[in-house]
C-alpha positions as CSV (number, residue, x, y, z in Angstrom):
1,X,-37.7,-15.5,-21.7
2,X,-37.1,-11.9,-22.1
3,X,-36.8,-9.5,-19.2
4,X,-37.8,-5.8,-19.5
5,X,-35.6,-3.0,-18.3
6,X,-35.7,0.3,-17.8
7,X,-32.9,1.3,-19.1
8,X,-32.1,-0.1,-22.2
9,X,-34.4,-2.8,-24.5
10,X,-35.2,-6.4,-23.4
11,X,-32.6,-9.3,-24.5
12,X,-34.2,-12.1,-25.8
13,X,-31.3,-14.3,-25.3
14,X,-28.7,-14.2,-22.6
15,X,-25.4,-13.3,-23.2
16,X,-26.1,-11.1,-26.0
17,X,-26.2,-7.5,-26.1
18,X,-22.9,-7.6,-23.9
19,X,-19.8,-6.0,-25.1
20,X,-17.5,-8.5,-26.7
21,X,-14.7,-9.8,-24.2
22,X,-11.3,-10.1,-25.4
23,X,-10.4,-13.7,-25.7
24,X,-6.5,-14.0,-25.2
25,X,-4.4,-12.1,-22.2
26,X,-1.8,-9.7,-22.8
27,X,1.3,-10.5,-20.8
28,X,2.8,-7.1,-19.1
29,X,6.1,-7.2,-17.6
30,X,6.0,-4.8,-14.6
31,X,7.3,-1.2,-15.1
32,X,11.2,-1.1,-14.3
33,X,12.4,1.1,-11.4
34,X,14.8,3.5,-12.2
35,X,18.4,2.4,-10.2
36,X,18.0,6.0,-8.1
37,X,14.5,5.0,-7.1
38,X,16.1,2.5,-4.7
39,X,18.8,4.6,-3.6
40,X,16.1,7.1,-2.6
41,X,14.0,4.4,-0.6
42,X,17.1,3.0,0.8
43,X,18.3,6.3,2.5
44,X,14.6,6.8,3.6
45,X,14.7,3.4,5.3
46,X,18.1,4.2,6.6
47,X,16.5,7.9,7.7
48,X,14.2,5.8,10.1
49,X,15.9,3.2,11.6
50,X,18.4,6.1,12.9
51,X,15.2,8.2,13.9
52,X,14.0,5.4,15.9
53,X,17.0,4.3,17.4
54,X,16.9,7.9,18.6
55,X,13.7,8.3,20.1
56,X,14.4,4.5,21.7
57,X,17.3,6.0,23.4
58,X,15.6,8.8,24.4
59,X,12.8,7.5,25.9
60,X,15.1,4.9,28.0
61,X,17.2,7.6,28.8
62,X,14.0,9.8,30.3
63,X,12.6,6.4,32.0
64,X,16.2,6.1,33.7
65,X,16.3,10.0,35.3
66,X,12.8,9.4,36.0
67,X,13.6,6.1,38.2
68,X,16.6,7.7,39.8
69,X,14.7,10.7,40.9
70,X,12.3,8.8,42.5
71,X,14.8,5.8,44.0
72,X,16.6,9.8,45.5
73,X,13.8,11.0,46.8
């Protein structure tokens, strides 16, 4: 059966007219990090946990003054 389309001419025969597949697979290793990369993320991870310990602490802090004023008054 052959099909018509608009584009490009009609293939008798399915499966042909397709570009050819390569048959094996080529094994990549994944790319190696740099040692400095992880020294960078680390600190970055480090960086955060102390910035949200921080704003924890603050905002427990504020919710405190905010309950005392209002048990004082």
């Amino acid at each position: 059966m052959t099909s018509a389309h608009l584009v490009r001419h009609a293939h008798p025969y399915a499966g042909r007219g397709h570009a050819l597949k390569r048959q094996g697979r080529i094994f990549r290793a994944p790319r190696l990090i740099p040692p400095h990369e992880f020294n960078l993320f680390s600190d970055r991870l480090d960086d955060a946990r102390e910035y949200e310990g921080t704003v924890r602490d603050f905002s427990l802090l504020h919710d405190l003054a905010l309950s005392a004023e209002d048990y004082n008054n």
